[in-house]
C-alpha positions as CSV (number, residue, x, y, z in Angstrom):
1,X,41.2,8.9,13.5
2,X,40.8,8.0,10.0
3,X,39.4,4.4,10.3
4,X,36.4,2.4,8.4
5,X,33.5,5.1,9.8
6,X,35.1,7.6,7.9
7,X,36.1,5.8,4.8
8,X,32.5,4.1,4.7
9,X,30.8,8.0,4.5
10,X,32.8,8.7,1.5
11,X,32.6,5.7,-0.1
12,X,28.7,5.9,0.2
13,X,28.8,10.2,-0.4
14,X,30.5,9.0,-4.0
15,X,27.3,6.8,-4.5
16,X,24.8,9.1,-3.1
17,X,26.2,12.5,-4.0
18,X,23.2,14.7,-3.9
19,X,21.4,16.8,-0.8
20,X,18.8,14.5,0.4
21,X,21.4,11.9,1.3
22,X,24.1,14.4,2.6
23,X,21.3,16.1,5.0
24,X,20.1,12.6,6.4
25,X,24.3,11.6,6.9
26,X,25.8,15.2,7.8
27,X,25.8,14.1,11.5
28,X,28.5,11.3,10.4
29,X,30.0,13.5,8.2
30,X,31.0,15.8,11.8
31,X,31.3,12.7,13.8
32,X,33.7,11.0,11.7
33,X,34.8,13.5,9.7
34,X,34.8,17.0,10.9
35,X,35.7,16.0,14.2
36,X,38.6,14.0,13.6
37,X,40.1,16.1,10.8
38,X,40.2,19.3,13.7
39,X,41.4,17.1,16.2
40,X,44.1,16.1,13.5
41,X,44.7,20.0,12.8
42,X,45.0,21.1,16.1
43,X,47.5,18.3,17.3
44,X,50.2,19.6,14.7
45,X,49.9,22.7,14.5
46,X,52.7,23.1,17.3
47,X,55.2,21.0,14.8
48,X,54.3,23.0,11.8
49,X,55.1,26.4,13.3
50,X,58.7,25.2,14.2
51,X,59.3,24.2,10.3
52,X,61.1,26.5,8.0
53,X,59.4,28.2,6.7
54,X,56.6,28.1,9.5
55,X,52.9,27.1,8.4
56,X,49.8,27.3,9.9
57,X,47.6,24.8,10.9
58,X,44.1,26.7,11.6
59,X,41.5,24.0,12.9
60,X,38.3,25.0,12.1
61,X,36.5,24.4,8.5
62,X,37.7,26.9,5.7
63,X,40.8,27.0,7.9
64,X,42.8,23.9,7.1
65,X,39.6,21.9,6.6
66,X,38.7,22.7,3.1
67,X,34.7,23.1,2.6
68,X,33.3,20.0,1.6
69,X,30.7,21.6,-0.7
70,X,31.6,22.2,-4.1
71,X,31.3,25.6,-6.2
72,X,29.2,24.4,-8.8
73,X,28.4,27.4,-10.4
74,X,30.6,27.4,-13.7
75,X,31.4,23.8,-13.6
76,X,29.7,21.3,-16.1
77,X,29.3,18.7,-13.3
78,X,26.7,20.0,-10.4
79,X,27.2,16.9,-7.8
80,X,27.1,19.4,-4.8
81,X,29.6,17.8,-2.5
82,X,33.8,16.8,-2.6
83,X,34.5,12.9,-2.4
84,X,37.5,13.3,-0.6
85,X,38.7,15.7,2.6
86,X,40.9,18.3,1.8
87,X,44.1,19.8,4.4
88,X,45.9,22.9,3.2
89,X,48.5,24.4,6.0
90,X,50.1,27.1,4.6
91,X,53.2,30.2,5.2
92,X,51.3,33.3,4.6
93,X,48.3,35.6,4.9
94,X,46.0,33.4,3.0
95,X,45.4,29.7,2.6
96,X,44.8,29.9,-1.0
97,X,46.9,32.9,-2.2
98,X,50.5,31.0,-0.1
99,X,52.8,28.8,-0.4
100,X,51.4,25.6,1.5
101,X,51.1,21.8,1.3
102,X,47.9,20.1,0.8
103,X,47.2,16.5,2.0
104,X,43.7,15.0,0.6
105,X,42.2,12.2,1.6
106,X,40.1,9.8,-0.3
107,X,38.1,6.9,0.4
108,X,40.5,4.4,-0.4
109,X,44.0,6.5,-0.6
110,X,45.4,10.0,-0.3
111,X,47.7,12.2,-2.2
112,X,50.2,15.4,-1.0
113,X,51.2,18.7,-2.7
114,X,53.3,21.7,-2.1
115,X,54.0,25.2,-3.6
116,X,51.7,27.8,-5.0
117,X,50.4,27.9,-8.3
118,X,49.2,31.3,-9.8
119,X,51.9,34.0,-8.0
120,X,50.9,37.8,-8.4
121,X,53.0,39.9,-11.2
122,X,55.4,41.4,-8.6
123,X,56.0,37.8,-7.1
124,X,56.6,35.8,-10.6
125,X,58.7,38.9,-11.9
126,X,61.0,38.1,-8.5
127,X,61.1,34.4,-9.4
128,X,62.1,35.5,-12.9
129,X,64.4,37.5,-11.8
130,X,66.2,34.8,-9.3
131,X,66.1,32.4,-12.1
132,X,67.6,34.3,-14.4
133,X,70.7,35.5,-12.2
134,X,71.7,31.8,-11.6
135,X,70.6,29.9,-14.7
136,X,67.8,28.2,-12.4
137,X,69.9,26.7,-9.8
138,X,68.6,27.1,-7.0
139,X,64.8,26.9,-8.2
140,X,66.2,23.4,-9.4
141,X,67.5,22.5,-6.2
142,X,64.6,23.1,-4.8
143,X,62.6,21.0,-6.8
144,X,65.1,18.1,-6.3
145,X,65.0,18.2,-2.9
146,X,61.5,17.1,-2.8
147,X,61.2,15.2,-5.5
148,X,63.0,12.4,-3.9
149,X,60.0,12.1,-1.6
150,X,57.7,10.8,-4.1
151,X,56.6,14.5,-5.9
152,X,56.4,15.6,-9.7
153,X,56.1,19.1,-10.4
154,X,53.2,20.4,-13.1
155,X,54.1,21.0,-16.5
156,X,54.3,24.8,-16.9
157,X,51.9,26.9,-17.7
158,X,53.6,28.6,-20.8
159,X,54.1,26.9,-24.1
160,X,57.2,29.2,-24.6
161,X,59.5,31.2,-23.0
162,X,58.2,34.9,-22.0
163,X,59.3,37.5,-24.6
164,X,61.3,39.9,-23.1
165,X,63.8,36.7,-22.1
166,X,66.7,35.0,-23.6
167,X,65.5,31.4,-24.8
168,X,68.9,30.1,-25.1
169,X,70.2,31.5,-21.7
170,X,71.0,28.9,-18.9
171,X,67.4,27.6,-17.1
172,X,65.2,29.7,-19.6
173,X,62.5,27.0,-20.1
174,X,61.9,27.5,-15.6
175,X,60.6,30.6,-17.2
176,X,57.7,29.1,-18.8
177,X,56.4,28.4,-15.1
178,X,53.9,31.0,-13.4
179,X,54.4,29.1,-10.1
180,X,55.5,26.4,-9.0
181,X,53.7,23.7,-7.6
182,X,54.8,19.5,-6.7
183,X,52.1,16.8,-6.3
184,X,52.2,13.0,-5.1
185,X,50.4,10.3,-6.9
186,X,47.8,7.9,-5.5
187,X,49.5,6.8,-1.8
188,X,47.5,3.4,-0.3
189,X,46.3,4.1,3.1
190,X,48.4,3.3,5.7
191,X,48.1,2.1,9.4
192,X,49.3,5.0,10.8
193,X,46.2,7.1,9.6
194,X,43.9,5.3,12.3
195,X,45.5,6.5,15.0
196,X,45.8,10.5,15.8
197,X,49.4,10.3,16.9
198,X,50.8,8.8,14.0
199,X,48.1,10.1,12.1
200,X,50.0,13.4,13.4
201,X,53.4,12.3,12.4
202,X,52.5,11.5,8.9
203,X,51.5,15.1,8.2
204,X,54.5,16.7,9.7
205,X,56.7,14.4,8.2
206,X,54.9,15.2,4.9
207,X,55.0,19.4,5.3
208,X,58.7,18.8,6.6
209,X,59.9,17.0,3.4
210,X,57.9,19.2,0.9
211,X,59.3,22.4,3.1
212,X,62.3,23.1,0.1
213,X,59.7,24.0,-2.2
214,X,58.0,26.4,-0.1
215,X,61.3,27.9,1.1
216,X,62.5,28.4,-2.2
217,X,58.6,30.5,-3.0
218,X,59.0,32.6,0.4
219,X,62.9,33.5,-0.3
220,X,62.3,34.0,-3.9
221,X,59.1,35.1,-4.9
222,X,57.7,36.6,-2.0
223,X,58.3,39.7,0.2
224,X,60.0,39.0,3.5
């Protein structure tokens, strides 16, 4: 599963980041990369669709195996390819536009995340909305709930609350968020990544713990 062949190609792709390596390497990059990661995909899909809320595990690349080339196009830094293997399984239409968790995986450790960062108007005014009627209670719940699995959640994205809103009201400053969004730090690799089954476990364990987050996006922010 994830074992020295595929650490070893991302170790050297973060010394040799550039197309003439990558073209010589990209069969190890599907043997030992590709391959395993849809094998991984496919296994748990069945669990994640049982979770609540559900989340979809598509196993093919731009599914739930991110792209490993990079959009370069208005970044300063033009290396063409990721360092690290991305996993998104998400509740939703759209990988990128839902609530999901994301597990990434890098040479020498890998990180989680849940939530959804940049909600349409119509879903941040229902957040709003939620978080005003109960002084942020539940939205804080939510964020409790997983953040005693290891998660912090991003600073918001406003410097002040929204006009329009009460500053001094009960939970105002949750209003300053226009999503919401919980990552992990820097986790060591662990032995269970080397073997599919617990490999398999690991990620459902993960998307099970971080599901309050999402629960809290899909009954508050989205419509059912």
């Amino acid at each position: 599963m994830i074992g020295e062949a595929f650490r070893s190609f991302l170790f050297e792709l973060d010394k040799n980041n550039n197309r003439e390596w990558f073209d010589v390497n990209k069969s190890r990059y599907q043997k030992h990369v590709v391959g395993p990661m849809l094998e991984l995909i496919g296994t748990v899909d069945g669990a994640l669709s049982q979770l609540s809320p559900a989340l979809r595990a598509e196993p093919k690349v731009n599914g739930s195996l991110r792209r490993i080339y990079r959009d370069t196009r208005f970044s300063k830094d033009k290396t063409p390819y990721h360092t690290h293997v991305h996993l998104i399984f998400w509740t939703g239409a759209h990988p990128n536009r839902s609530p999901g968790v994301h597990v990434v995986f890098n040479a020498d450790s890998f990180t989680f995340g849940a939530g959804h960062w940049g909600l349409d108007k119509d879903q941040l005014e229902r957040m709003r909305a939620q978080i005003v009627l109960d002084g942020a209670e539940t939205v804080s719940a939510a964020v409790r709930a997983v953040a005693k699995h290891g998660v912090v959640l991003d600073p918001p994205a406003l410097s002040r609350v929204p006009r329009g809103f009460d500053k001094t009201a009960e939970g105002a400053e949750w209003l300053r968020h226009k999503g919401l969004v919980v990552k992990s730090g820097e986790m060591p690799f662990v032995p269970a990544l080397e073997k599919l089954d617990d490999a398999a476990q690991l990620i459902v364990g993960i998307c099970d713990k971080m599901s309050p987050i999402n629960r809290y996006l899909v009954d508050h922010a989205w419509l059912k």
